[in-house]
C-alpha positions as CSV (number, residue, x, y, z in Angstrom):
1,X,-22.9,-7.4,11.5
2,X,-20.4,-4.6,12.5
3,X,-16.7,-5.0,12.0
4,X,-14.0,-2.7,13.8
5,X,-11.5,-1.4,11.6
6,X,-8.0,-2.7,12.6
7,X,-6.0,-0.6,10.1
8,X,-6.5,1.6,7.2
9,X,-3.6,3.6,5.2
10,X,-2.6,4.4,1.7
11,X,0.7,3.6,0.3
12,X,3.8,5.5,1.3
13,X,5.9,7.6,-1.0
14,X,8.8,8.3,0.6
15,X,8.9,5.2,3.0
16,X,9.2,3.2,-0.1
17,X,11.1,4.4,-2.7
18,X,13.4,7.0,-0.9
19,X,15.6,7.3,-4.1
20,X,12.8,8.3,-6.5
21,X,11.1,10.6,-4.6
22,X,14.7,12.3,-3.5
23,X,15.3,12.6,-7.2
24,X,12.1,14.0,-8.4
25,X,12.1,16.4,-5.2
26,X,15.9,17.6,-6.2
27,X,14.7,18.1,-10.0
28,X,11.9,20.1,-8.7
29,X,14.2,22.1,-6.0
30,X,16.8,22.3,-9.0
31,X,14.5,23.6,-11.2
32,X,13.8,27.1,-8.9
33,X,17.3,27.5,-8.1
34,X,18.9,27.3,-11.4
35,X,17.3,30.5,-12.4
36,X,18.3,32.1,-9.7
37,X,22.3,31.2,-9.8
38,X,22.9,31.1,-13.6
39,X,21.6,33.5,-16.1
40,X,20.5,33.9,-19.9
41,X,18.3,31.4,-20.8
42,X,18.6,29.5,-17.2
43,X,14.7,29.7,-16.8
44,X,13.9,27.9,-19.5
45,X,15.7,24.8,-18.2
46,X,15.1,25.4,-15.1
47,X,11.1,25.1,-15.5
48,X,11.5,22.4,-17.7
49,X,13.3,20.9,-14.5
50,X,10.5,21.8,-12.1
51,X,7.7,20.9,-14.8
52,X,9.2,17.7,-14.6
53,X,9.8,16.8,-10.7
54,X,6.7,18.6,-9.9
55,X,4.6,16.7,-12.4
56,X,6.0,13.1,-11.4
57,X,5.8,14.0,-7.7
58,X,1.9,15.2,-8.0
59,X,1.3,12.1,-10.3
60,X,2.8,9.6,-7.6
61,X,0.6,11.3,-5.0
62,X,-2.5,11.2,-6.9
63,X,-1.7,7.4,-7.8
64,X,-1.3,6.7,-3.7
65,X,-3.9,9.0,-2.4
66,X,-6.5,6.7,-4.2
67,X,-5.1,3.3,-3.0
68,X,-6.4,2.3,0.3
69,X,-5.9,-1.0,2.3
70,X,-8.2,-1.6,5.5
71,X,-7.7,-4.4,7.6
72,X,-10.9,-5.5,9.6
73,X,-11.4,-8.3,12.2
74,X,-13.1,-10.1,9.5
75,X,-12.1,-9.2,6.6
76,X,-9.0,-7.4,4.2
77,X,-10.2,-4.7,1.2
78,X,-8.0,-3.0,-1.3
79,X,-9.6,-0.1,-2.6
80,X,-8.1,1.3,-5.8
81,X,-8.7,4.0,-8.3
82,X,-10.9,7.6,-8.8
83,X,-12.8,7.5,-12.0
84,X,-13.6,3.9,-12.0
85,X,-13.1,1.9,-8.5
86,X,-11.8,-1.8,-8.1
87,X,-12.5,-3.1,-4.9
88,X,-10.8,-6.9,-4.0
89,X,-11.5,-8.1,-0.2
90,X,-10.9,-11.4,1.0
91,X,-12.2,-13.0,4.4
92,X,-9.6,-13.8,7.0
93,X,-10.9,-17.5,7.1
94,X,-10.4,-17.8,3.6
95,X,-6.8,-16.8,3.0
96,X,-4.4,-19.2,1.8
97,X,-0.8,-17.4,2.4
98,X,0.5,-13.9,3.1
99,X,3.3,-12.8,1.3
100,X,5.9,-9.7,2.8
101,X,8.2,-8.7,0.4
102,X,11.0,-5.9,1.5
103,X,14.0,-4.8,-0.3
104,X,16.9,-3.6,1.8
105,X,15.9,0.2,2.3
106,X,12.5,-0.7,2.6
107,X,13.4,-2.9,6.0
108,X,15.2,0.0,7.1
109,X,12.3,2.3,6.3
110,X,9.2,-0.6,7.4
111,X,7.7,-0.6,4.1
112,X,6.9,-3.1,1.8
113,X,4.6,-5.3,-0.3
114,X,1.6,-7.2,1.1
115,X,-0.2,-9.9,-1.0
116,X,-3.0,-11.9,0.3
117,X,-4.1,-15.4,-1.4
118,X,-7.4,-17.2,-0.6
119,X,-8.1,-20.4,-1.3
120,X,-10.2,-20.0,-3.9
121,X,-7.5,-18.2,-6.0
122,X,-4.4,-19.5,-7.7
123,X,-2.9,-16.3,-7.5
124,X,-2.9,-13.0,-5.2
125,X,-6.6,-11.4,-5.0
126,X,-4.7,-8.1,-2.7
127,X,-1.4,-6.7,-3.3
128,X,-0.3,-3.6,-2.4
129,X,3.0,-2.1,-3.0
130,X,4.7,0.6,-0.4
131,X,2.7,-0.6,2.6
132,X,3.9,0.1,6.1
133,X,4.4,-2.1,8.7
134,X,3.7,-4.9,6.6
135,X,5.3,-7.4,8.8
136,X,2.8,-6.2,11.9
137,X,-0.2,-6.3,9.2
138,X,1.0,-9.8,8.8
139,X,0.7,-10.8,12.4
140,X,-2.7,-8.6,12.5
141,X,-4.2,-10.7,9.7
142,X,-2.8,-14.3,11.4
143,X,-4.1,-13.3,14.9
144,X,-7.8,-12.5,13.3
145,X,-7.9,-16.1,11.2
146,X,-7.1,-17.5,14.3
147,X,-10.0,-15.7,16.0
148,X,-12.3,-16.3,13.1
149,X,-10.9,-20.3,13.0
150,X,-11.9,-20.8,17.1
151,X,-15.5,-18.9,16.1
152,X,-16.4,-21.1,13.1
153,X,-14.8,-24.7,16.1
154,X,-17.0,-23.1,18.6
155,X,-20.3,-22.8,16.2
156,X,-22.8,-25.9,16.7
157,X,-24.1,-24.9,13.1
158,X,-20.8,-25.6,11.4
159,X,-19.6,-29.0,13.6
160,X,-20.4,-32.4,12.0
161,X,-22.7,-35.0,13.8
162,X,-21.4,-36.9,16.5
């Protein structure tokens, strides 16, 4: 049973918090320049400065790098984490709602979060924060339940008797 991948990305950094990762990039940028403009003791701050943007920059990439979301034509897995590995996937048939959730920049920039309920959940078994296109993953995720809903119709194995 083969399944073509529909769409597979991590998270976005940028995309999805614009400020943050502005702010950590500036305290890293900051933190070479200062020693270059002021003197005396100027390097001290000033690596404490990089030590600081650098670090939370590398941190949110690692974080991202090992979140993936694959959308298939039968089913949705989140993949998550290095060291130990939680994998959540729910069947296309099976889910109950999709949630899009986009604050103002994130519209502008077409991020978002994505959470998936099944019916056999009371809450979300897939969220995903800093998702692109979530509103097009949306409409990917409908038009496959409606493919997989017109397979199971079509099935004699799953009709009732006449």
């Amino acid at each position: 049973m083969d399944e073509k991948t529909l769409f597979s990305a991590h998270p976005a950094m940028f995309k999805y918090k614009p400020i943050s990762f502005s702010a950590c990039k500036l305290m890293a940028l900051a933190g070479l320049i200062l020693p270059l403009v002021l003197e005396d003791f100027s390097w001290i701050l000033g690596g404490i400065l990089f030590a600081i943007g650098a670090s939370c920059l590398l941190f949110w990439w690692i974080s991202t790098l090992f979140i993936t979301l694959t959308i298939t034509e039968k089913r949705t897995i989140l993949q998550k984490g290095f060291f130990s590995r939680h994998i959540s996937e729910v069947f296309h048939t099976n889910i109950r709602s999709i949630e899009i959730e986009q604050t103002l920049i994130q519209r502008l920039f077409n991020t978002g979060t994505i959470r998936l309920a099944s019916a056999a959940s009371s809450g979300f078994e897939i969220e995903v924060a800093g998702i692109k296109e979530p509103l097009i993953l949306k409409k990917m995720i409908n038009d496959c339940r409606r493919v997989g809903h017109a397979d199971n119709d079509m099935n004699p194995n799953t009709q009732g008797d006449d």
